[in-house]
N, C-alpha and C positions, 0 to 999 in steps of 0.2 A: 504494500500500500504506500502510495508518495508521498511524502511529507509535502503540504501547503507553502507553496516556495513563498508566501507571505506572512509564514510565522518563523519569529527570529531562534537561532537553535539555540540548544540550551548551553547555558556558561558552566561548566565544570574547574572545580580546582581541585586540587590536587593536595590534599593535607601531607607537608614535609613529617619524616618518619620523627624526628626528635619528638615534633609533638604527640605524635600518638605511642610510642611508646612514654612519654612521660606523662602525659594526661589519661590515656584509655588504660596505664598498668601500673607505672614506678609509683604515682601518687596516691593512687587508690587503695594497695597494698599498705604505704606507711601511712594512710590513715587508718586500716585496717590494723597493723602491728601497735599504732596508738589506743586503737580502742580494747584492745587485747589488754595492753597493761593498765588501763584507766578498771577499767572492770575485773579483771581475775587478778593482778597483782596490783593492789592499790598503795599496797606499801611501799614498794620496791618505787611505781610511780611516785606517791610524795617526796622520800627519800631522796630520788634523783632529780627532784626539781629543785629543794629546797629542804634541806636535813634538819636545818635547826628547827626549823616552825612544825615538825613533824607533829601530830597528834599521840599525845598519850595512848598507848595500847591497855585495852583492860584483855588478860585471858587473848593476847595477841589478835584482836577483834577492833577495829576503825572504830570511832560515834558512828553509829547512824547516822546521821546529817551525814556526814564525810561519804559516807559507803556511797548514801544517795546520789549525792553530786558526784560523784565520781560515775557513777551507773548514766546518769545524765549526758555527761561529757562522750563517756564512750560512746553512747548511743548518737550522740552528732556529731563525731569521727565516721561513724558507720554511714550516715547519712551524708556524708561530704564524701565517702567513699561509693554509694551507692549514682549517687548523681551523675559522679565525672566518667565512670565505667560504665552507665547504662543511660543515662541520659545524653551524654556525647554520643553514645554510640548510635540513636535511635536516629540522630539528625543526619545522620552519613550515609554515604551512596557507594556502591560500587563504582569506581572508572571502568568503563566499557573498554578500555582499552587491556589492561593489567589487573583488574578487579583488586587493586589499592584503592585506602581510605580515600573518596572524594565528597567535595559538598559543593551544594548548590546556592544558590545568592540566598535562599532562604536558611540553607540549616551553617551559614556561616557569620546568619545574623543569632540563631539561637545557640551556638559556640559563643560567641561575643557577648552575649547579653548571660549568658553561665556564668564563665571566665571572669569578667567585668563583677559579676556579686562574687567572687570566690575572692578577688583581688581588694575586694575590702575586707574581707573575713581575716587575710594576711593580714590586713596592718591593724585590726583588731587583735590579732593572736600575738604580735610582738608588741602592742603597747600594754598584754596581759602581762607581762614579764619586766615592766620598768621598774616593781620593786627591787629586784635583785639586784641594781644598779646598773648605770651607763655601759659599764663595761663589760658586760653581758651580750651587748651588740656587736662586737670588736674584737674581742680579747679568743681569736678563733684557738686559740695554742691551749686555753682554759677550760673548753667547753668539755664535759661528759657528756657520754650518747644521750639523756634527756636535755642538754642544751643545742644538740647538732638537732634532734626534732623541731624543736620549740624554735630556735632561730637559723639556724643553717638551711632546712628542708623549707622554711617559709621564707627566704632569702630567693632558694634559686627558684619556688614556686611562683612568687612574685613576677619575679624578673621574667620567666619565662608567658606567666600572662602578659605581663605589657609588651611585651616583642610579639604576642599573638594580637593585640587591639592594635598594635601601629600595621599589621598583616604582612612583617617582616616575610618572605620566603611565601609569602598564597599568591597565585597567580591563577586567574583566570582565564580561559581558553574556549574559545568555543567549540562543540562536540558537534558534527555531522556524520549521520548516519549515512555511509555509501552503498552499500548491498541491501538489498532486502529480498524476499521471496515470495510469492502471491500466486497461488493455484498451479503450487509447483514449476513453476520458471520463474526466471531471475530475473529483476527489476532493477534496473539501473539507476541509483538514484543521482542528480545532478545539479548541480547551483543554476539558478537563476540564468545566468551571462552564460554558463556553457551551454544551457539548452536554445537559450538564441542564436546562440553562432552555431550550432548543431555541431560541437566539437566531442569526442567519443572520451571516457574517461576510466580507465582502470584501478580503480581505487579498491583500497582497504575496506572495513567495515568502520573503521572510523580513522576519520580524517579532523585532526585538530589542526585551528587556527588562533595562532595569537592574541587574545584579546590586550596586551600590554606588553609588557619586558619587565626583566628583574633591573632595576637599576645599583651601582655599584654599592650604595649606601644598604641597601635591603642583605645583599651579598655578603660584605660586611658583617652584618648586624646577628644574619644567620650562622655564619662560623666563627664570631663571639658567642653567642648563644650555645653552640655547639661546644665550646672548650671550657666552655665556665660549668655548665651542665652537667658534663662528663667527668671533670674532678670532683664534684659535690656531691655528685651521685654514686663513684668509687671510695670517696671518704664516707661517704652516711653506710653503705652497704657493711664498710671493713668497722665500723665502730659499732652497727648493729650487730654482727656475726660477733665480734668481739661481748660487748656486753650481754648478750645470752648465752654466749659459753659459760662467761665467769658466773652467771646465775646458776646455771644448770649444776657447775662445779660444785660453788659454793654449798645448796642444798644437798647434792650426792654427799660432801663431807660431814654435813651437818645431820646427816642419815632420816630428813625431817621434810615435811613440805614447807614451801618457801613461807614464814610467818605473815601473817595480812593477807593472805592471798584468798580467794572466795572458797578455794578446797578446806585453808588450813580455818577458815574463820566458820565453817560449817562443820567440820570435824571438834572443833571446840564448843559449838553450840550445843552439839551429840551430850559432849561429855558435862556440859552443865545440867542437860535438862533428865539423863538418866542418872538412877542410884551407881550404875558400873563406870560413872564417868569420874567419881571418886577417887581423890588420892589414893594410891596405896600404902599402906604401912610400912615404913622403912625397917626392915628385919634383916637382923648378921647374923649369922648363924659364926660362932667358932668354936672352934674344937677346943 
């Protein structure tokens, strides 16, 4: 069937892979790996945010309130994880050419307008953190893997939405379909000006044209993006793997589950509300 040589084809772009692996996977994950410790290890989370203000343990058990907030917090980690791996995903298209991430003038206004609320949520999350003091934002040689979450991952997350609003690297191209098939023969599909001049065309099934150029500055902008990205991203991964080894370590030695954590604080709960959850009698027996 012909396409209406009076309807203009459609604009396709081409999502660069940086962002879709760092928007559609790396950020969904450590908001995922956050809501892990906000919720099943809340202690370990306080601790690593800020040790001194830590809450009294009764029976290694958080307040209430704390547990809550904390239950809270995970839960919109989980939802800022949910958004950017399914909601990004929903507004994206196949390219008909390579069935890579593409978007059309509409699902790269509702990328934009995501991204755009996410990039305030950043600079809400690091001015959570100005207790700690200035040097908290700086001082990267100081940071423990709860301050690489907290300011490093919201750093290059930032960064990497405003090089997505400036649309650093999206280039738009228009898609024409050139083969088609109708009642088993092949249909030649043809622009406007070649079917006037009756000139013959052996094309692909898609044929892209230009709608723009990358200019140097864009070019630029995307292989800064790409080497800021990549260090931040091999330092968060080696400081994440790092800090849940030593967790893991730590409780293997301690022959115990990690204290605060929702296992250890419900196995305590056990043993207050049964008579078997009773000390034992310290009894020596010697010869």
């Amino acid at each position: 069937m012909a396409t209406d040589p009076s309807t203009p084809p459609q604009s396709l772009a081409k999502i660069p892979r940086l962002y879709t692996l760092f928007f559609l996977y790396l950020e969904p994950l450590s908001a995922l790996l956050g809501a892990y410790f906000a919720h099943f290890d809340s202690t370990t989370y306080l601790q690593l945010t800020h040790s001194a203000s830590l809450p009294s343990l009764t029976a290694n058990l958080l307040p209430l309130g704390t547990q809550i907030s904390l239950t809270q917090l995970a839960n919109l980690y989980l939802l800022f994880a949910l958004n950017e791996a399914f909601v990004l995903r929903a507004a994206t298209t196949s390219h008909p050419k390579d069935g890579s991430f593409a978007l059309d003038k509409k699902g790269l206004k509702v990328w934009s307008v995501l991204l755009a609320g996410l990039l305030v949520a950043d600079l809400g999350h690091l001015y959570s953190v100005r207790g700690l003091g200035m040097e908290i934002y700086w001082r990267v040689w100081k940071w423990n893997s709860m301050a690489w979450g907290n300011v490093g991952v919201v750093y290059l997350g930032a960064l990497t939405r405003l090089f997505w609003l400036a649309e650093a690297g999206i280039v738009f191209k228009k898609s024409v379909m050139g083969e088609e098939k109708q009642n088993g023969e092949a249909v030649t599909e043809k622009k406007e000006d070649a079917l006037v001049k009756g000139k013959k065309e052996d094309e692909e099934e898609v044929v892209e044209e230009d709608d723009g150029s990358v200019n140097i500055k864009t070019s630029l902008a995307t292989v800064a993006l790409l080497v800021i990205g990549a260090g931040l991203t091999v330092i968060l991964i080696m400081n994440t793997v790092t800090f849940m080894a030593k967790t893991v370590i730590w409780a293997h030695d301690r022959g115990e589950n990690i204290p605060g954590s929702v296992f250890d604080q419900r196995k305590e709960r056990q043993k207050a509300e049964t008579f078997w959850g009773a000390p034992k009698p310290d009894i020596n027996f010697q010869v």
